[in-house]
C-alpha positions in Angstrom: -5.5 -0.6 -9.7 -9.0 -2.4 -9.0 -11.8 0.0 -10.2 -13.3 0.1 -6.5 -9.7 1.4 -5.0 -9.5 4.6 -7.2 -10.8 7.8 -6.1 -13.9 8.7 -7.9 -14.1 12.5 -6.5 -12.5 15.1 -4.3 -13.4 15.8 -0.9 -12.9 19.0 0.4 -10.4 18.9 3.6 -12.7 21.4 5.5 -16.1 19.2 4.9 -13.4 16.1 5.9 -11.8 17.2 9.5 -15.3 18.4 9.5 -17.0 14.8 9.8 -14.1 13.8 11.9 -14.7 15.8 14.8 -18.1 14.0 15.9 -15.5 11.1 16.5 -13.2 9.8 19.3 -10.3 7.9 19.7 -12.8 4.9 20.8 -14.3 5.1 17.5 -11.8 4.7 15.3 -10.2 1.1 15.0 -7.5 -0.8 12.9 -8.3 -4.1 11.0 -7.1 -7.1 10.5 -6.0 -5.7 7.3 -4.8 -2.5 8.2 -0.9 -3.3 8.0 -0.7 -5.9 5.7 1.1 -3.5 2.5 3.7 -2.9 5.3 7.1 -4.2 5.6 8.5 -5.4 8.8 10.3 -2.5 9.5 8.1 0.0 8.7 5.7 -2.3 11.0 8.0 -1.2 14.1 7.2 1.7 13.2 3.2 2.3 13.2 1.1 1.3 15.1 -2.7 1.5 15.2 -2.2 4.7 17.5 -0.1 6.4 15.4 -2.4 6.2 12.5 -5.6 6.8 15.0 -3.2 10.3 16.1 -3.2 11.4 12.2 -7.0 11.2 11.9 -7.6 12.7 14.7 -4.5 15.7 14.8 -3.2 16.1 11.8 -4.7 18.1 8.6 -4.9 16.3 5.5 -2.8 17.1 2.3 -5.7 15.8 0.8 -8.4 13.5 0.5 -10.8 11.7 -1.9 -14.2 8.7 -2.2 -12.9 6.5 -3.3 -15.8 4.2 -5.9 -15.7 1.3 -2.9 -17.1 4.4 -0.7 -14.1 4.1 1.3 -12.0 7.9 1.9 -8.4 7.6 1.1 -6.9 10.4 2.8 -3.3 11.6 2.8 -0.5 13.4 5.2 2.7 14.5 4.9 4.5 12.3 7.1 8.0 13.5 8.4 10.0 11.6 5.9 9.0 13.9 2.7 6.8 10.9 2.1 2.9 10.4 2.2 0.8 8.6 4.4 -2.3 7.0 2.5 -4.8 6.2 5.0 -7.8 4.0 3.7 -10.9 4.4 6.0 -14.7 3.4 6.0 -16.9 5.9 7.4 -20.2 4.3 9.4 -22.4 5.9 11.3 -20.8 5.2 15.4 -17.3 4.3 14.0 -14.5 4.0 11.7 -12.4 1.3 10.4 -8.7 2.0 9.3 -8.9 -0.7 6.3 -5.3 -0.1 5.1 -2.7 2.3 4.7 0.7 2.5 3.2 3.8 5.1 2.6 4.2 6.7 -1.0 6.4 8.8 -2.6 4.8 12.4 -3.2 5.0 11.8 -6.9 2.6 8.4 -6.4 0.2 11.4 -5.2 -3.3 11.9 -7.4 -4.1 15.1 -9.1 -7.8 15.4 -8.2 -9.6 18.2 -10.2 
């Protein structure tokens, strides 16, 4: 894994959903990038709505800054598996970079 993409510290879930909530669904957008680690199936599956819904509804299993800056923050998705959701933070919006679907024992132990 590229130095950049690792998670350099923990970030508490409360202090997250707490910088979510001065966002709206018109702030958040998906990239070009945002689906690319998907396969064509699971591509039927999400959409940029459904990832925009976890942000914005869903509480974190966990989440962590990542040394690019970027949060990588994960859910329990209904499969048993995890959602990792790579997002930049900027001041009037966020960008989903990327996310993909990983086994819970893929999951990091942050101290």
């Amino acid at each position: 894994m590229v130095q950049g993409h690792r998670i350099e510290k923990k970030i508490s879930v409360t202090e997250f959903l707490e910088s979510m909530k001065y966002y709206s669904r018109k702030d958040i957008t998906c990239t070009k990038h945002t689906f690319f680690r998907l396969s064509e199936n699971q591509r039927k599956l999400f959409k940029c709505d459904n990832i925009i819904d976890f942000l914005l509804t869903d509480k974190p299993t966990l989440v962590g800054l990542q040394y690019n800056q970027c949060y990588a923050v994960f859910y329990k998705d209904k499969t048993k598996n995890y959602l990792r959701i790579i997002i930049e933070i900027k001041p009037n919006k966020i960008e989903i970079v990327t996310f993909y679907v990983i086994d819970p024992s893929h999951l990091p132990q942050l101290k």
